[in-house]
N, C-alpha and C positions, 0 to 999 in steps of 0.2 A: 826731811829724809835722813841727815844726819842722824836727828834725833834716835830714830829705828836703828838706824844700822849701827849706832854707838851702843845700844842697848840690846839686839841682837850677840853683838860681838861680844858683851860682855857675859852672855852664856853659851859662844863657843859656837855660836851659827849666823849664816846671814840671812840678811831680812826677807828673801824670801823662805828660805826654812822655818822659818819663827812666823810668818804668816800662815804658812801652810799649815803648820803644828796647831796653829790656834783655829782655824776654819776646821780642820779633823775634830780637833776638840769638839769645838759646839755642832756640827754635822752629828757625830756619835752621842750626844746633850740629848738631841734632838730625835734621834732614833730610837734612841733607847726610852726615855722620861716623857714622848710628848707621842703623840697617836694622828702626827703626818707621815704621810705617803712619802717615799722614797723623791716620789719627784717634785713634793713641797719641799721638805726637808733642804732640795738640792737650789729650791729658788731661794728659802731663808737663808745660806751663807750663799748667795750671789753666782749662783751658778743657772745662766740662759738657758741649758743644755741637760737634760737628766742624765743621758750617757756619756757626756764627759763628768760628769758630778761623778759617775760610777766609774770611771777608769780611772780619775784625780782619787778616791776614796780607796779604793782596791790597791792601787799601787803605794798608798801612803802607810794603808792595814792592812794588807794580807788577805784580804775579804770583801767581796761587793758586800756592799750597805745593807740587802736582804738577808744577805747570810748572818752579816755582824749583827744587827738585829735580833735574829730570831735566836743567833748562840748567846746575846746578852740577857735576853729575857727569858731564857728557858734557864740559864746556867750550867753549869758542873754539870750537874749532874740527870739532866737533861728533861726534868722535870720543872715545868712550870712555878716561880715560884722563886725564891731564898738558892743560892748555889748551894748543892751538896744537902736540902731536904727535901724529904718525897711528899707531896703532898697529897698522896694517897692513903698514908697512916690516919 
């Protein structure tokens, strides 16, 4: 446990932040790059519960998991596809 919280600290948070940071990380890994459901997604980083997975995710991003999903895979510009190209040309 030291070990964490020494290394934590040395980027300015403690070890629960720096955990949370890294499960958001691969949660969003996982939403975005792999084609689980919301409520697998929320079992692969350790979460018993889908809606707490979505109230821990929402409060860490601004966005329950469906949402953040579907703005990361459409993009900018709100077209499926590359941010900011239409893939309708």
């Amino acid at each position: 446990m030291r070990t964490l919280a020494r290394a934590s600290s040395s980027v300015g948070m403690d070890a629960k932040e720096f955990i949370d940071q890294r499960v958001v990380l691969e949660a969003k890994r996982l939403l975005v790059h792999g084609d689980l459901t919301v409520a697998q997604c929320a079992r692969q980083v350790d979460f018993d519960d889908t809606a707490n997975f979505g109230k821990f995710f929402e409060r860490q991003v601004g966005l329950p998991p469906g949402v953040f999903r579907h703005s990361e895979v459409l993009g900018a510009s709100g077209v499926a596809g590359a941010p900011g190209q239409d893939s309708r040309a």
